[in-house]
Every structure is written in structure tokens, then in C-alpha cells.
C-alpha positions as CSV (number, residue, x, y, z in Angstrom):
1,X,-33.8,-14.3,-53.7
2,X,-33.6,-16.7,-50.6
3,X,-36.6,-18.7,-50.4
4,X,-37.3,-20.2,-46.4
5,X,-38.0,-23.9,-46.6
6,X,-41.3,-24.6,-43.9
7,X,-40.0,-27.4,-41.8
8,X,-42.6,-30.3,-42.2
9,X,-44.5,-30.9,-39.3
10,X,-43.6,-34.4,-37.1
11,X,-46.4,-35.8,-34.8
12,X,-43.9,-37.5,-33.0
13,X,-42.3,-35.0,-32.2
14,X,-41.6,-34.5,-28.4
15,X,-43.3,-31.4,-28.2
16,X,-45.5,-32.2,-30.6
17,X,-46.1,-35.3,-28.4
18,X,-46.8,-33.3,-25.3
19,X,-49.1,-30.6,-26.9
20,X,-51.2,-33.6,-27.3
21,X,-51.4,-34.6,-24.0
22,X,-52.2,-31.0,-22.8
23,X,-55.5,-31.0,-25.0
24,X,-56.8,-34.4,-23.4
25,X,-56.3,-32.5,-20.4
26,X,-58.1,-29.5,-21.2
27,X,-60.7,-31.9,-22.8
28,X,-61.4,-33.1,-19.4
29,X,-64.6,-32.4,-17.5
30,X,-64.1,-29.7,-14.6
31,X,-64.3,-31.1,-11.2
32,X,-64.5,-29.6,-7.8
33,X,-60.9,-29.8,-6.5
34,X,-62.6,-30.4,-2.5
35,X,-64.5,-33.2,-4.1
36,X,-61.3,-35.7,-5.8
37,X,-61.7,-39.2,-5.2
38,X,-58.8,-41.4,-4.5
39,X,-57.6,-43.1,-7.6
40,X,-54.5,-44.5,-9.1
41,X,-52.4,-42.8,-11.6
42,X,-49.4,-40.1,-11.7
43,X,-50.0,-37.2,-13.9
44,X,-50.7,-34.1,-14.8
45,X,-53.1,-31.1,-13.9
46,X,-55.0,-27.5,-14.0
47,X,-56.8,-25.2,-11.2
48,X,-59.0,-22.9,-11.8
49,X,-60.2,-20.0,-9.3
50,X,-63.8,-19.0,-9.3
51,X,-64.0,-17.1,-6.1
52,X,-64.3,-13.7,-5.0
53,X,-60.3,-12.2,-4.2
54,X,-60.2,-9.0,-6.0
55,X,-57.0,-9.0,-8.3
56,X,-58.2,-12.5,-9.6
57,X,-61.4,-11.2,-10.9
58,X,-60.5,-11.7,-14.5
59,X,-59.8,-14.9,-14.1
60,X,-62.4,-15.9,-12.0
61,X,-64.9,-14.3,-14.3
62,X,-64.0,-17.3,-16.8
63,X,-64.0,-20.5,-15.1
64,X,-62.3,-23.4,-16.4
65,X,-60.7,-21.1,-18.9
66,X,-57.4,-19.6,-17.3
67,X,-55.9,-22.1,-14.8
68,X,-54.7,-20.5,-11.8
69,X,-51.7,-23.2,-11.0
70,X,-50.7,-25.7,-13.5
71,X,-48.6,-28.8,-11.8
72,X,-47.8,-32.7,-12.7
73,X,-47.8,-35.6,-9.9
74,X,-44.8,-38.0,-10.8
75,X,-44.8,-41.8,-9.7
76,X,-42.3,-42.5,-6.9
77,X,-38.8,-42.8,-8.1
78,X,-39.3,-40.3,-10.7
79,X,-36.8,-37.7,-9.0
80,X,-33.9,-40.2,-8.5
81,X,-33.7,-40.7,-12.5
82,X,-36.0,-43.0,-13.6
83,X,-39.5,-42.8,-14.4
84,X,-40.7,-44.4,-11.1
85,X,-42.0,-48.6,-11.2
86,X,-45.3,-49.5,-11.2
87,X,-46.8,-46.4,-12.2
88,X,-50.5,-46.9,-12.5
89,X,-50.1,-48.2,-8.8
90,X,-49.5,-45.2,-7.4
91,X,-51.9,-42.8,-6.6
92,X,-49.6,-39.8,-6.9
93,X,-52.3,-37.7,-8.6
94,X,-54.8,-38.1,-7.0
95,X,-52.4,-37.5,-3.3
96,X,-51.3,-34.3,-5.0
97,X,-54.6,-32.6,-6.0
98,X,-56.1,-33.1,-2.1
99,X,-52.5,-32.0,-0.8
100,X,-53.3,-28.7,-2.8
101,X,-57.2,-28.8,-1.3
102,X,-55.8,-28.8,2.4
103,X,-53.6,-25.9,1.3
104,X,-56.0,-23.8,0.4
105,X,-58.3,-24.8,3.7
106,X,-55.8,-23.2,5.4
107,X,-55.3,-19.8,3.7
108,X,-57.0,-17.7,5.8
109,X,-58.8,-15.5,2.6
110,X,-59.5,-18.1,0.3
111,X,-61.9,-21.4,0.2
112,X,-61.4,-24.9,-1.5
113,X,-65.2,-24.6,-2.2
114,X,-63.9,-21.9,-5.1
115,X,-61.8,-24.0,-6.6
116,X,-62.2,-26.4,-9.7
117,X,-59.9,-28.7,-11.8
118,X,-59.2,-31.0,-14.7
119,X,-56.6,-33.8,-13.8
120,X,-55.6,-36.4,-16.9
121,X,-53.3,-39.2,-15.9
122,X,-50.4,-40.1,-18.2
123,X,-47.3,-41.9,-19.1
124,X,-45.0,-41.2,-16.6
125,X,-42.4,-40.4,-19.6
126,X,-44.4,-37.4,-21.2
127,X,-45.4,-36.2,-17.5
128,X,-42.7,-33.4,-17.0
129,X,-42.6,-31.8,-20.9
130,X,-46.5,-31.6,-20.8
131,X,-46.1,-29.3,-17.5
132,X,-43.9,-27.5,-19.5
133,X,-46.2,-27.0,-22.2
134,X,-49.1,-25.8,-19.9
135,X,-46.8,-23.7,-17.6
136,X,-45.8,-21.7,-21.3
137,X,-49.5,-21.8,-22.7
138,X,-51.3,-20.3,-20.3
139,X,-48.3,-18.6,-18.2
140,X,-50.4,-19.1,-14.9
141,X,-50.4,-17.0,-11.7
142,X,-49.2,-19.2,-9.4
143,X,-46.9,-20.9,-11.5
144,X,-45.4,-18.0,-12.3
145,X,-45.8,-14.3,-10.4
146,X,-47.4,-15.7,-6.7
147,X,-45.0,-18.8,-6.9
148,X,-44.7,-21.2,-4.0
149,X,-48.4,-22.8,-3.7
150,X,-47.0,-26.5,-4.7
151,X,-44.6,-25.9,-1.6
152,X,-43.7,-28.8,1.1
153,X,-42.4,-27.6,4.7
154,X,-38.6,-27.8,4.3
155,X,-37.0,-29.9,6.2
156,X,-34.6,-30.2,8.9
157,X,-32.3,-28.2,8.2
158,X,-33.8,-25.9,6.0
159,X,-35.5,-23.3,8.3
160,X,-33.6,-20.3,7.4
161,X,-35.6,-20.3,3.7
162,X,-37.8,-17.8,3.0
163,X,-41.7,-17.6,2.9
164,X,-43.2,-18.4,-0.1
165,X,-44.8,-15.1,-1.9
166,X,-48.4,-17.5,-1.8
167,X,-48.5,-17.6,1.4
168,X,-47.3,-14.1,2.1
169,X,-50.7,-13.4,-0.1
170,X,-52.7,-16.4,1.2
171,X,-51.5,-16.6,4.7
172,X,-52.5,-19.7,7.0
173,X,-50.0,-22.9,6.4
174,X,-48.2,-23.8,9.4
175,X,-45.0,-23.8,8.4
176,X,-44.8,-20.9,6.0
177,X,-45.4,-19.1,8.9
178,X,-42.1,-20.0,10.7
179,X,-40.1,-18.5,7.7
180,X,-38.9,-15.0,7.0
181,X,-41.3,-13.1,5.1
182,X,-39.8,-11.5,1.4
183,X,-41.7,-8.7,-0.2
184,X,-45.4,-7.0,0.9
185,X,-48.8,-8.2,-0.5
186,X,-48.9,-4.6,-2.3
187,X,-46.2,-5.2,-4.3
188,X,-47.5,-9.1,-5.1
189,X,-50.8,-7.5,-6.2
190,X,-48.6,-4.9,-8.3
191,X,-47.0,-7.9,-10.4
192,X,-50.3,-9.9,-10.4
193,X,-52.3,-6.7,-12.1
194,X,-49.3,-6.2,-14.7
195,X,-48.8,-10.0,-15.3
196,X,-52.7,-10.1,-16.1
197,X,-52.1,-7.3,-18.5
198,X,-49.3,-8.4,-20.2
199,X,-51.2,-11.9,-21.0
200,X,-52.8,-12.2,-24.7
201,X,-55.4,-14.8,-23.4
202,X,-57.7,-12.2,-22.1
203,X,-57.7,-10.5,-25.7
């Protein structure tokens, strides 16, 4: 009979490596996302939704539990290839988390004042595979059914794309406005509900 040999467990790991840096995260205290100071550091972080929008009841009924939007804040440079110099210089978390807290003052049904997060910054080289982790962890709404919250305004240029699905559900940014609307806010909701059923955490 074929016996399976259990693989023995590595700490180092990659993912290993990164699962670690998602529980100091989620050991971090919960702070009011309106409220972030300035500070230096690139990144990673978690949002939570404790307001009153109907199809996020269930997840607004356990705060600090089920992050709504999961993201990472990477040190200038990062995209060209390298890991970006000087990275405890920059202040790329901290920039990122009130970039998200302007958002949301400008969606017309939702308020900053409902929001909370946990930010932990890290090495810039285990910043991207510990987004991973959280994105497949918790498998969060905005990350992944009501995309298009971490948006910029395209640029020049880039006009012709289409509206991001958050702010066809949360309208109120500027620029989303400009662009071609895809899909209805009935069918969003749809996906949310089934996304929410689908998803073992509430179990």
C-alpha cells in the first residue's frame, strides 16, 4: 500500500514567511481610519465596515473581524522592479490609508466615521505576498466582488475606461463620474449577497 510522506513544515518558507506577517497585522489594535496620523513606513493593511448599508450587515455586525478591503502601500520605486530606497522614509502607508478616508468622504451613502482599520508596516520585500495572503484569507468584498475602491483617476489618455463597480455602488468621486458606467447596483448587491454566502468565515 502507498503510504503519503507529510512534507515537514519550513518557517522560512515564503508563504510561511508571509502568513506571519498577516497575524502581526491582525494582532494590531483597531483604529479609526478618519483618525490616522502621519507616520513613516510602507506596508500593509485591513478595513473594516461598521456602518449601517444593508447588504453589509453581516459584516458590519462583527467589527474588526471581516475586513471589508485588504491593500498594501509599497515604498516609491517598488513598481519599476525594485523594492523602492529608503523605505522607512517614506510615508507610503500612512498616505494610502487617508487617500482611502477621502474616498469614502465622498461616496454619497457611506461615512469615514464607520470605518476602522489595523495598518502594520513591513519589509518592503514580504509587502506584496502578505496582500496575497489576506486577499485569499478572508476573500474581502471589495477586494474581490465590489472591486475598484483602491482606484486612482486614470490619466490622460485613459478616459474611455470604465467606472469602477464601487463607485457605481458608492457614488461620489469626481472622476468615476466621468466614466461609462458597467452593470446596475441590483446586480452588485446580487453577487455581494451570494459572495457573503458562499464565505466559510461567517460559519
Amino acid at each position: 500500500m502507498h503510504e503519503e510522506t507529510e512534507q515537514p513544515f519550513d518557517p522560512l518558507d515564503y508563504v510561511n514567511i508571509a502568513r506571519t506577517v498577516v497575524e502581526g497585522l491582525l494582532r494590531r489594535p483597531l483604529q479609526k481610519l478618519g483618525e490616522i496620523p502621519a507616520f513613516f513606513g510602507a506596508g500593509i493593511y485591513a478595513i473594516y465596515y461598521t456602518g449601517p448599508f444593508t447588504c453589509y450587515r453581516r459584516i458590519a455586525e462583527r467589527p474588526g473581524e471581516i475586513p471589508i478591503y485588504v491593500g498594501k502601500a509599497v515604498p516609491p520605486g517598488a513598481r519599476k522592479g525594485g523594492e523602492g530606497l529608503a523605505p522607512l522614509r517614506t510615508m507610503a502607508l500612512s498616505n494610502r490609508l487617508k487617500q482611502h478616508g477621502r474616498s469614502l468622504g465622498q461616496a454619497e451613502n457611506l461615512q469615514v466615521q464607520h470605518f476602522l482599520c489595523r495598518y502594520l508596516v513591513v519589509e518592503p520585500v514580504w509587502i506584496r505576498l502578505a496582500e496575497q495572503v489576506l486577499v485569499e484569507r478572508f476573500r474581502p468584498l471589495w477586494n474581490c466582488v465590489v472591486d475598484g475602491f483602491g482606484n486612482h483617476p486614470p490619466g490622460r489618455g485613459r478616459s474611455s475606461m470604465r467606472r469602477p463597480r464601487w463607485d457605481i455602488v458608492h457614488p461620489g468621486r469626481p472622476w468615476a463620474l466621468e466614466l461609462a458606467q458597467r452593470g446596475t447596483v441590483e446586480d452588485i448587491m446580487e453577487q455581494v449577497r451570494a459572495h457573503l454566502d458562499s464565505w466559510s468565515g461567517f460559519d
